[in-house]
N, CA and C of each residue as an Amber inpcrd file, in Angstrom:
protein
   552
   0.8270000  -1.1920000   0.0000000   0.0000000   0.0000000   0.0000000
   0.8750000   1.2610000   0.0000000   2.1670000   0.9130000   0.9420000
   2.7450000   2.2110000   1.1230000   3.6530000   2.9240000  -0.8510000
   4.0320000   1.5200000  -1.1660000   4.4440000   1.6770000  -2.7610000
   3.4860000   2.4210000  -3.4700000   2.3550000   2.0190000  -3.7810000
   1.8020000   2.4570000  -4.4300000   0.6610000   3.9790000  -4.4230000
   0.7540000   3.9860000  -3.1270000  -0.2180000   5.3020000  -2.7930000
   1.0070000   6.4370000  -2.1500000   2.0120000   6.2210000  -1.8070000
   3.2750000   7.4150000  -0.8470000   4.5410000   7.3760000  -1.6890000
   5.0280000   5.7980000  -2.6370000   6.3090000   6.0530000  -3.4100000
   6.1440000   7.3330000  -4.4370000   4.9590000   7.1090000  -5.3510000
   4.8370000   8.0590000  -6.6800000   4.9560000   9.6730000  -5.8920000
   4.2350000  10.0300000  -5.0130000   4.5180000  11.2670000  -4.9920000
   5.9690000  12.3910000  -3.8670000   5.8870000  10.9280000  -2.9960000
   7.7190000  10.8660000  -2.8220000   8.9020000  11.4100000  -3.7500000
   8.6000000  10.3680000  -5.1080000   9.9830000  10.3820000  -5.5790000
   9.6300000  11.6880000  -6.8920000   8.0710000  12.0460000  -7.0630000
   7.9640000  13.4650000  -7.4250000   8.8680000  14.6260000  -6.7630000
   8.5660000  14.9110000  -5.4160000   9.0500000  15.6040000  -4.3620000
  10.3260000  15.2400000  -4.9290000  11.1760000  14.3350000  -4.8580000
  12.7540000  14.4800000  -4.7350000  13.0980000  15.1360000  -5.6890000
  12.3460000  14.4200000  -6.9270000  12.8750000  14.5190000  -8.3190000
  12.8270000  15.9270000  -8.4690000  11.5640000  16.5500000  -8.2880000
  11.2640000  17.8160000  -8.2460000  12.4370000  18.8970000  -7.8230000
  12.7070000  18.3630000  -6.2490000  13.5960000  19.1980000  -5.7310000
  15.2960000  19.0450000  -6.3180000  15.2120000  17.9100000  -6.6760000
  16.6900000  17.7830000  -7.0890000  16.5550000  18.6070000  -8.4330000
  15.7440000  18.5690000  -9.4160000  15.8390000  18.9950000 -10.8580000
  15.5010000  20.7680000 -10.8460000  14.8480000  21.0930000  -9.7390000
  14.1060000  22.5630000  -9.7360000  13.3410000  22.7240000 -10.3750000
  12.2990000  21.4880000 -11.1760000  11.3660000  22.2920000 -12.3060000
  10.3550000  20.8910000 -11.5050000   8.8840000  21.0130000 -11.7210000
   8.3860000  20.3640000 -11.5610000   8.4040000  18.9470000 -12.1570000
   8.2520000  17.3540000 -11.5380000   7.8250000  16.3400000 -11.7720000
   7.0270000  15.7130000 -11.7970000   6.1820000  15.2350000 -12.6160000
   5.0500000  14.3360000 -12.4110000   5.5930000  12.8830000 -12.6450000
   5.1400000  11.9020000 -11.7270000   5.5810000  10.6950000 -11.5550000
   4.2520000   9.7010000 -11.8470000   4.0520000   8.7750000 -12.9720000
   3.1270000   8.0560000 -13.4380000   3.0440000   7.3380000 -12.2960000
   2.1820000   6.3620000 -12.2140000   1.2430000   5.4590000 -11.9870000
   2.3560000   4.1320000 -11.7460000   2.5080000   3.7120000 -10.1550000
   3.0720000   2.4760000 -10.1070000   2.4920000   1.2570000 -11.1220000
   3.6680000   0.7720000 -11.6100000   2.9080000  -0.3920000 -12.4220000
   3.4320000  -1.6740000 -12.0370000   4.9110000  -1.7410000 -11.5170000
   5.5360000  -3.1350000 -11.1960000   6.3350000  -2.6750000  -9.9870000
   6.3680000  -3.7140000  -8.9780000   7.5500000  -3.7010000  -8.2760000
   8.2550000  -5.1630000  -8.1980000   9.6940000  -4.9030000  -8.3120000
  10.2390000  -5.9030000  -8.4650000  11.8560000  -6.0700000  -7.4450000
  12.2790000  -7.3460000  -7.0940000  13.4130000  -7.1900000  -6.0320000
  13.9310000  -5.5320000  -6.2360000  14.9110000  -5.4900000  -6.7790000
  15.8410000  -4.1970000  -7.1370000  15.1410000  -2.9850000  -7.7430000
  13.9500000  -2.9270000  -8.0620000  13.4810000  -1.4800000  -8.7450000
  11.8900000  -1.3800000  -8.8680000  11.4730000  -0.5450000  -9.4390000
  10.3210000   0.0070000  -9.3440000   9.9040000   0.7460000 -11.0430000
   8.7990000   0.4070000 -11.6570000   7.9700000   1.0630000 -12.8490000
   7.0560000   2.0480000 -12.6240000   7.1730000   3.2580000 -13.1940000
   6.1880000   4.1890000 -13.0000000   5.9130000   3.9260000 -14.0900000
   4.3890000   4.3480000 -14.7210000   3.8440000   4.5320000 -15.9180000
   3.7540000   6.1930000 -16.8590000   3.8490000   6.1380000 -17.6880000
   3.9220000   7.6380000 -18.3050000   4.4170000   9.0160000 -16.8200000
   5.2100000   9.6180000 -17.0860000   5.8010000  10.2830000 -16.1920000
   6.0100000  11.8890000 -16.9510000   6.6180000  13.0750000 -16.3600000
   6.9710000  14.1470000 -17.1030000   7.2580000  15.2820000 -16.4260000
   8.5140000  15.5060000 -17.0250000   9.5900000  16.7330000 -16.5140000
   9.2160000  18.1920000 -17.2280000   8.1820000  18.5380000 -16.3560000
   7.6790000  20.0510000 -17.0240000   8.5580000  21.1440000 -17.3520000
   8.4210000  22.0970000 -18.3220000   8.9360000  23.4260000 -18.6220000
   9.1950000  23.9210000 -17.0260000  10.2960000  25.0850000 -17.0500000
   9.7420000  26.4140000 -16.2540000   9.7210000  27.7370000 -17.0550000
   9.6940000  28.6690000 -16.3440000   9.1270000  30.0700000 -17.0120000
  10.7430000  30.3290000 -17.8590000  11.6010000  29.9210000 -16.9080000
  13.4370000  30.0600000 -17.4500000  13.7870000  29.2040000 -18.4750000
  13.0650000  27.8900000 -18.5550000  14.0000000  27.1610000 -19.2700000
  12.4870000  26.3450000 -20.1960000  12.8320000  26.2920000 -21.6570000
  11.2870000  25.2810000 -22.1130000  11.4270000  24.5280000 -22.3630000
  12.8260000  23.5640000 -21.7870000  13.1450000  22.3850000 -22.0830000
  11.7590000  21.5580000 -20.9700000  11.6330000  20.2040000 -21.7170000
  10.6960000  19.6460000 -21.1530000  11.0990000  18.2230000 -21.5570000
  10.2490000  16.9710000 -21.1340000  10.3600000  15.2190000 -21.4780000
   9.0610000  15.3410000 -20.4190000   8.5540000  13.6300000 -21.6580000
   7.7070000  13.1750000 -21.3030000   8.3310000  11.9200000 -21.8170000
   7.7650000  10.8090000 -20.4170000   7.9830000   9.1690000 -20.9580000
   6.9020000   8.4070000 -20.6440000   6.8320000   7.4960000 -21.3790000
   5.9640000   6.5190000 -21.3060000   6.2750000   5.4460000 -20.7780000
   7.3360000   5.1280000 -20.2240000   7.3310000   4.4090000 -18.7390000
   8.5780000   4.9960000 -18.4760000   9.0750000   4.5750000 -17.1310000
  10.1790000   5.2540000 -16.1080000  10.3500000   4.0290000 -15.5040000
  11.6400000   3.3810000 -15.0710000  12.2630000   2.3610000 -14.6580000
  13.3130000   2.3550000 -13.3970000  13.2470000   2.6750000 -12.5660000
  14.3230000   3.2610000 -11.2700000  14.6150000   1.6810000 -11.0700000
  16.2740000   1.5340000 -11.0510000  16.5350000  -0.3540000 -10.0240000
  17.2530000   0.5770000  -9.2860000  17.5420000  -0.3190000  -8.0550000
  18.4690000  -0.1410000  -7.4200000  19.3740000  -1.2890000  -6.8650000
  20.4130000  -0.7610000  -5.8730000  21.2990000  -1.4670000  -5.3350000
  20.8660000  -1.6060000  -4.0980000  20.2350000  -3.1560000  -3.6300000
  20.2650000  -3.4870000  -1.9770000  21.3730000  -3.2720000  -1.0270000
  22.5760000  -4.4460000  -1.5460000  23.6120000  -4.3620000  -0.3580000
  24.4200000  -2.9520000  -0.7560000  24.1100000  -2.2750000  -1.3370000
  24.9450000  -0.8520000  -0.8770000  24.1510000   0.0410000  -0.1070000
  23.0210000  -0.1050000   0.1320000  22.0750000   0.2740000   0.6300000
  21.7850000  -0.3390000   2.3540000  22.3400000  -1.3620000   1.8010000
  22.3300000  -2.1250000   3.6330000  24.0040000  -2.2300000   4.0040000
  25.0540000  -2.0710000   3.1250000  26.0730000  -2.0630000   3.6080000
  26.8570000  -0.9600000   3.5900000  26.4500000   0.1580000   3.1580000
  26.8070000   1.4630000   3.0130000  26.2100000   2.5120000   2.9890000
  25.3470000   2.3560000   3.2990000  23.7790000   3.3690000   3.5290000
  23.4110000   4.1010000   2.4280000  24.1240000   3.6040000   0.9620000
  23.9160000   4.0240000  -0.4030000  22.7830000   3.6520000  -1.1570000
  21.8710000   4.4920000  -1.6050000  20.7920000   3.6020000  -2.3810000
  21.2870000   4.7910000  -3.6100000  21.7750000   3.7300000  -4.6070000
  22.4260000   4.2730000  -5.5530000  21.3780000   3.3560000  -7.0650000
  21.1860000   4.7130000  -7.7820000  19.7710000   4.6080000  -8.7520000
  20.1000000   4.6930000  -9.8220000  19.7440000   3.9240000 -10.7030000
  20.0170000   3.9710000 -12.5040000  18.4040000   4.2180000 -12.9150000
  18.0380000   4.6150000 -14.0200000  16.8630000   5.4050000 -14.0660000
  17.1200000   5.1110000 -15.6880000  15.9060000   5.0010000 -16.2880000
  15.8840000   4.1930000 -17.7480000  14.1980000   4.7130000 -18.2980000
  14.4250000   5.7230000 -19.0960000  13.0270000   6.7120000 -19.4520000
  13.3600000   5.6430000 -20.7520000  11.6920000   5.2140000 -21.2070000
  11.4440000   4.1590000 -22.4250000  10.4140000   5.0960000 -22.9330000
  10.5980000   5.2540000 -24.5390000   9.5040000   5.6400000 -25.2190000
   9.3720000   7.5020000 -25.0080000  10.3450000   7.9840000 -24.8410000
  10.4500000   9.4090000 -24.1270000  10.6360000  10.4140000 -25.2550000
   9.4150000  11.1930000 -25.2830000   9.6440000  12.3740000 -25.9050000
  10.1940000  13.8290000 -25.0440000  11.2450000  14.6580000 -25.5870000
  12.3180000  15.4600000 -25.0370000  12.2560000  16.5900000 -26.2190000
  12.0680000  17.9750000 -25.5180000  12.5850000  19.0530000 -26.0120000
  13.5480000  19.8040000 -25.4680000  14.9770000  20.1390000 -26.4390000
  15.4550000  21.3080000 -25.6010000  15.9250000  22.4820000 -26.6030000
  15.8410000  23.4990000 -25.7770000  15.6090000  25.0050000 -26.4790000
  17.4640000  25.7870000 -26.3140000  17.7680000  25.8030000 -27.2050000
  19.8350000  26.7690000 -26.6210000  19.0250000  27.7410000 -25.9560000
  19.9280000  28.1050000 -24.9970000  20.0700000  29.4990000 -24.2250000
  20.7440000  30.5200000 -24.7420000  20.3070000  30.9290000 -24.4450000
  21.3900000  32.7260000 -24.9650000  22.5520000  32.9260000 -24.8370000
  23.0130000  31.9610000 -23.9860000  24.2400000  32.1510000 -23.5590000
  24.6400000  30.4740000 -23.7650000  24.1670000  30.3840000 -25.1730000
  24.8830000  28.8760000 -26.0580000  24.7530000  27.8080000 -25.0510000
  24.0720000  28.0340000 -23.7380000  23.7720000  26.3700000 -22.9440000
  22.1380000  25.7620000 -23.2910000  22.8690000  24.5630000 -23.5330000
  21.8010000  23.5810000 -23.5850000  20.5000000  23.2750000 -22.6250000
  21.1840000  22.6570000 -21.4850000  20.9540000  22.7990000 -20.6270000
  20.7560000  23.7140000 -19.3380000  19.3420000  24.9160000 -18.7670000
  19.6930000  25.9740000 -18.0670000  19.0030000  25.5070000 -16.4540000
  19.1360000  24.0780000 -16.2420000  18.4220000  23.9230000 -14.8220000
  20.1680000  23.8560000 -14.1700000  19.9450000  24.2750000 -12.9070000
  20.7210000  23.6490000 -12.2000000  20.6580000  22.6740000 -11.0160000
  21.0130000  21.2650000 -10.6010000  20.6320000  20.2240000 -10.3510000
  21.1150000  20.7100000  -8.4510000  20.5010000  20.2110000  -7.8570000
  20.7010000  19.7970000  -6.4350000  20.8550000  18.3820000  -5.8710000
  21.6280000  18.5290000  -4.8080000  21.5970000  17.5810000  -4.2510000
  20.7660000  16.7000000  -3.9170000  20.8230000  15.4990000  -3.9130000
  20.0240000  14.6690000  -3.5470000  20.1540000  14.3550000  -1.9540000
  18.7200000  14.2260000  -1.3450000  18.9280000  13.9510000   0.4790000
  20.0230000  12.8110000   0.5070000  20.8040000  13.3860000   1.7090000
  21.6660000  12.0740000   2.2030000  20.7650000  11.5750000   3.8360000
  19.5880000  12.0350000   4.2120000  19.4480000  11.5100000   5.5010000
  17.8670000  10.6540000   5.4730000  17.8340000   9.4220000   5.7560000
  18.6470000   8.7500000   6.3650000  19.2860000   8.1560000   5.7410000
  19.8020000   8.0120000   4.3980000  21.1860000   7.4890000   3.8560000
  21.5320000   8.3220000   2.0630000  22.3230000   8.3280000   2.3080000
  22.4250000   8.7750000   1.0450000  22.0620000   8.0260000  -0.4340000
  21.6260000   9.3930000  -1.3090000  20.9090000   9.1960000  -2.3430000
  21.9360000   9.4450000  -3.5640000  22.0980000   8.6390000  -4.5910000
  23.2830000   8.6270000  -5.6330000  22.5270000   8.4000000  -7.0050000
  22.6120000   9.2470000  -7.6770000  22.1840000   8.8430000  -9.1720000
  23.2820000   8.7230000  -9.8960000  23.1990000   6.9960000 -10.2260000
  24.2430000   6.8050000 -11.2190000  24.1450000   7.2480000 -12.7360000
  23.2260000   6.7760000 -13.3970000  22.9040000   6.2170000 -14.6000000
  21.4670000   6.9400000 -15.0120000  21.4000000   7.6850000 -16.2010000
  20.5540000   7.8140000 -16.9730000  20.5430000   7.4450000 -18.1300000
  19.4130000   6.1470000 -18.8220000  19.3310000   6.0000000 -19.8910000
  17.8990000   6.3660000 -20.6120000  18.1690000   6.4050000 -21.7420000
  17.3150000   6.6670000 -22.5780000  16.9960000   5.5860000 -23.7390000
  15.3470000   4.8250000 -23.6830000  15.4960000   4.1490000 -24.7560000
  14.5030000   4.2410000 -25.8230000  14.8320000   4.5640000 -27.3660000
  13.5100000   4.9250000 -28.1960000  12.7510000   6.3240000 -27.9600000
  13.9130000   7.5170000 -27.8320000  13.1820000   8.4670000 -27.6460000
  13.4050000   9.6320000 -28.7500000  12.0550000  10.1840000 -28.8350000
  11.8180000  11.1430000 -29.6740000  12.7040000  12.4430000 -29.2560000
  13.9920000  13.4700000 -29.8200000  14.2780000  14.3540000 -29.1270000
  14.0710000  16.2960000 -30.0990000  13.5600000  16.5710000 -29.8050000
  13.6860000  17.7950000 -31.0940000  14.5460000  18.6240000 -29.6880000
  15.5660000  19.6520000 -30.7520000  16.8460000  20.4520000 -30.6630000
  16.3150000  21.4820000 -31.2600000  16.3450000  22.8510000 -30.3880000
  15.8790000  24.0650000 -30.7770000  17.4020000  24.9720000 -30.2560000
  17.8910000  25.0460000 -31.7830000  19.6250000  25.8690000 -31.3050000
  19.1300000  27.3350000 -31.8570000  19.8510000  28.3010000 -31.4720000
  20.3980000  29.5700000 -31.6950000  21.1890000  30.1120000 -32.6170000
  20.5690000  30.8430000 -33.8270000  21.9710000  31.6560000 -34.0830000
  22.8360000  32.7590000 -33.6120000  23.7470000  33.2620000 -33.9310000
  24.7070000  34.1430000 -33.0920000  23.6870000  35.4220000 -32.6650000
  22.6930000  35.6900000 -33.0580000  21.9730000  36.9780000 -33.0810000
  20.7740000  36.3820000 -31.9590000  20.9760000  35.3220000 -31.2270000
  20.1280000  34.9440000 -30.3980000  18.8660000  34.2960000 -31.0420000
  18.7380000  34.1340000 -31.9950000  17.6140000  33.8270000 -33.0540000
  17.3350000  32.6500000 -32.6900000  16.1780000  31.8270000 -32.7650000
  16.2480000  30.6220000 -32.5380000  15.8880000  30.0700000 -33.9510000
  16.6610000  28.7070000 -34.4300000  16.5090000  28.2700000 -35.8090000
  15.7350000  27.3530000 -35.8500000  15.5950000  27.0500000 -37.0380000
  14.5590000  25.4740000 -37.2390000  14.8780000  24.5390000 -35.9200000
  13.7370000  24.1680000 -35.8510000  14.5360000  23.1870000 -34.5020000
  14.7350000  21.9260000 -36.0350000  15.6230000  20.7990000 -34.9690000
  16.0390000  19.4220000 -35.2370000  15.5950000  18.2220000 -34.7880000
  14.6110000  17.1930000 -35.4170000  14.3520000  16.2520000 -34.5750000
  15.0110000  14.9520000 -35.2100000  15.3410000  14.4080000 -33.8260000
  15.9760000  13.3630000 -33.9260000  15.2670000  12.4050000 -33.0500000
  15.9480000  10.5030000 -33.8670000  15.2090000   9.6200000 -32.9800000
  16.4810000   8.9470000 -31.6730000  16.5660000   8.7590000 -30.8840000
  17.7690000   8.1060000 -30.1640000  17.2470000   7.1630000 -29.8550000
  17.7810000   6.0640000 -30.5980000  17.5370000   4.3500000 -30.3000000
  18.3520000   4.4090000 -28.9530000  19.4000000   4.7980000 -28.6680000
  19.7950000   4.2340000 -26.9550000  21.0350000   5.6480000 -26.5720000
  20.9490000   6.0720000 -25.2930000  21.8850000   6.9190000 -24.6300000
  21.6710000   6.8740000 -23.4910000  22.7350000   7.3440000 -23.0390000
  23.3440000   6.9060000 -21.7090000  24.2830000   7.9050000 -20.7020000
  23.6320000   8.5950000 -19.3500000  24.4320000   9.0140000 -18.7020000
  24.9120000   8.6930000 -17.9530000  26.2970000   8.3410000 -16.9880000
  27.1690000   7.6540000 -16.1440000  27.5560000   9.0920000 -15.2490000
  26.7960000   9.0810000 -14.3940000  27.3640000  10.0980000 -13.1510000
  28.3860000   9.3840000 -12.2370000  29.5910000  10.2630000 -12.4670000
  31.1290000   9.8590000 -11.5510000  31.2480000  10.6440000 -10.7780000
  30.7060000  10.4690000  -9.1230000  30.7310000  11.1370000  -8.5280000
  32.1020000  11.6470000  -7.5280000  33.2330000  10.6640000  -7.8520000
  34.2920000  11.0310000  -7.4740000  34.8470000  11.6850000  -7.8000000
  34.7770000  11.7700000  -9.3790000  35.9250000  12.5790000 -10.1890000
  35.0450000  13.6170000 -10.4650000  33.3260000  13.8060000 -10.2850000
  32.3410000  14.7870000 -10.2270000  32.4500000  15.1700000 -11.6730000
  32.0530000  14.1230000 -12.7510000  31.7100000  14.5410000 -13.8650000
  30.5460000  13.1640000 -14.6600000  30.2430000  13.8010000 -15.4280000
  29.3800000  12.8320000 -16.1470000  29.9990000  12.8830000 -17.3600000
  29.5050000  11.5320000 -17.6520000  29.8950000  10.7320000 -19.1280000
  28.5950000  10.1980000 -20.0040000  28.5180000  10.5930000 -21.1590000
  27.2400000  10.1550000 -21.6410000  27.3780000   9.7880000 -23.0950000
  27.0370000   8.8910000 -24.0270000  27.0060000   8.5400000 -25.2730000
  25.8860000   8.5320000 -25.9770000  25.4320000   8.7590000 -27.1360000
  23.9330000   9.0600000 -27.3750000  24.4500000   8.1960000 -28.9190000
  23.1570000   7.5340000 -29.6440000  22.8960000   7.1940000 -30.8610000
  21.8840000   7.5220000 -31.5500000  21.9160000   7.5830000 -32.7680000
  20.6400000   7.6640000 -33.0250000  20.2970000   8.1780000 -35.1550000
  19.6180000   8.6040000 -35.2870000  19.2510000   9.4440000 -36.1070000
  18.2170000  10.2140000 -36.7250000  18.7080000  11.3640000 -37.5680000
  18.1660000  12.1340000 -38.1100000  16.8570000  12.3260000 -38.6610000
  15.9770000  12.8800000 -38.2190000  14.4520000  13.3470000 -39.4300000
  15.0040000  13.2580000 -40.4900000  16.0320000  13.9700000 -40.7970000
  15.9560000  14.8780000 -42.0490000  17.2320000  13.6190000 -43.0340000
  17.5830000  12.4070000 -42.0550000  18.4350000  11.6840000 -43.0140000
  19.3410000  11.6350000 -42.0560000  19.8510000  10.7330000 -42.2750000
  21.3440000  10.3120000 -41.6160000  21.6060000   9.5090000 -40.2140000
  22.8250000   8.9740000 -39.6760000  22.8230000   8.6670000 -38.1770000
  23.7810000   9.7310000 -37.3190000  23.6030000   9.5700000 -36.0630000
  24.8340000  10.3250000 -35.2010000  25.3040000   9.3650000 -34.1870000
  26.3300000   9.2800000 -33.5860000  27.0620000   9.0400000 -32.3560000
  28.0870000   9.9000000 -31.4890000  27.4070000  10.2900000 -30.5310000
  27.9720000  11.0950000 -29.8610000  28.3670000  10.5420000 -28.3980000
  29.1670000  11.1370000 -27.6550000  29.9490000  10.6130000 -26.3210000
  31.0170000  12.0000000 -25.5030000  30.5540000  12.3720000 -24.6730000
  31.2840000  13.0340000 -24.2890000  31.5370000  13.3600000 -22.8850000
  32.0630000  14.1890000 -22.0380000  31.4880000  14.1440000 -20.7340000
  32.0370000  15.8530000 -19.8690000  31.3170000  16.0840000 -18.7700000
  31.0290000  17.2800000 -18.4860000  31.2600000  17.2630000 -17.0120000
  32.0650000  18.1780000 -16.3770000  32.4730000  18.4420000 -15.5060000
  31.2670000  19.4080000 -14.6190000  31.2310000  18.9520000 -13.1360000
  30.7410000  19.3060000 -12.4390000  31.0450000  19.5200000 -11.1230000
  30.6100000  20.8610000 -10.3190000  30.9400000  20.9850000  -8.6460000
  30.1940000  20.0300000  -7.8510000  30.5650000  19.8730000  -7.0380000
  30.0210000  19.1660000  -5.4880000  28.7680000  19.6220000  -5.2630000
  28.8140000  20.9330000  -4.8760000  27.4050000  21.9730000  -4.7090000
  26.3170000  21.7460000  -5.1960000  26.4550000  21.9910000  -6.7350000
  25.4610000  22.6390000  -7.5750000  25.4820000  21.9620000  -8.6200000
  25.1890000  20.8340000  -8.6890000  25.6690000  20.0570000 -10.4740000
  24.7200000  20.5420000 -11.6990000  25.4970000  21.2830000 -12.1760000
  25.4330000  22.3910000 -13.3070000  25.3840000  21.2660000 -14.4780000
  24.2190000  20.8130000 -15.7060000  24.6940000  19.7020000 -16.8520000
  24.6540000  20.8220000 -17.7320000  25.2180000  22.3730000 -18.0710000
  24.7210000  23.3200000 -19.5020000  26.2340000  23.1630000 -20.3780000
C-alpha cells in the first residue's frame, strides 16, 4: 500500500527538488526485487527554461547491499519511449536547470545512470543573433548518462538518427561541482 499510494509522490518531491522544475511521476505499475515502474511520467517546462520530457514508462533499479552495507541507495533510471525538447540558451547552454543535491538523511541518495530508450528528441539551437533556428528532430535508439561522482563529472554517449536523413554518435562528458551540479 505504502508503494503504491506514498512512493509516486515521494519520488515526485525528490525529483522535483533535485531537478528545480516540476515532476510528475506516473502510476506504479511493477515492483520488483531491485526497482520500481512508473507509468507515463513528465519533466515540465519552467518560465526560465522550455526544455521539457515526457515518458511513457520510467524504470528506477536499485542497489540493496549498498544500501544495507553502506547506507547508499544508488539509482540507474531508464526513461522508455520518451519524448524530449530542448531550447539553446542565450548564452549557447543547452541545458539551463541547475541540479541539487540529492537527500543524504537517512542514507544517502546517488544517481548513477541515466538512460534513454527509443526516444523522440527535437533540438531548438540559436543563431549568433540569439535567433532561434529550425529546430532538429531526432530519434535516439539508446543513450546513456554515467554520473562519476568522485571525479564529479558525467559521461554520456547518445545514438541515433536524423528526421531529415542520416545517423549520429555522440559521447562526451562534463564536468561538475560538489554543490550545484550544473549539466549546460
Amino acid at each position: 500500500l505504502f508503494l503504491e499510494r506514498e512512493l509516486p509522490p515521494l519520488v515526485e518531491h525528490q525529483l522535483s527538488d533535485f531537478l528545480n522544475r516540476p515532476v510528475k511521476v506516473g502510476k506504479l505499475e511493477r515492483i520488483s526485487f531491485n526497482g520500481v515502474r512508473f507509468g507515463a511520467s513528465q519533466i515540465l517546462a519552467t518560465p526560465k527554461d522550455p526544455a521539457n520530457a515526457s515518458a511513457a514508462a520510467t524504470e528506477v533499479s536499485f542497489d540493496w547491499l549498498s544500501l544495507l552495507f553502506y547506507r547508499k541507495l544508488k539509482l540507474d533510471v531508464t526513461l522508455s519511449g520518451a519524448d524530449v525538447y530542448l531550447q539553446q540558451g542565450k548564452k549557447q547552454r543547452w541545458l539551463l536547470v541547475e541540479l541539487s543535491e540529492l537527500p543524504s538523511d537517512p542514507f544517502e541518495v546517488q544517481l548513477n545512470t541515466v538512460k534513454l530508450q527509443n526516444a523522440s528528441v527535437i533540438l531548438h539551437g540559436r543563431h549568433s543573433n540569439h535567433q532561434l533556428k529550425q529546430p532538429v528532430k531526432t530519434f535516439i535508439a539508446s543513450g546513456k548518462l554515467r554520473i562519476d561522482h568522485q571525479q564529479q563529472r558525467g559521461e554520456f554517449q547518445l545514438q541515433g538518427n536524423l528526421e531529415s536523413g542520416g545517423k549520429f554518435q555522440i559521447s562526451g562528458v562534463n564536468h561538475f561541482n560538489a554543490t550545484r551540479t550544473g549539466l549546460a
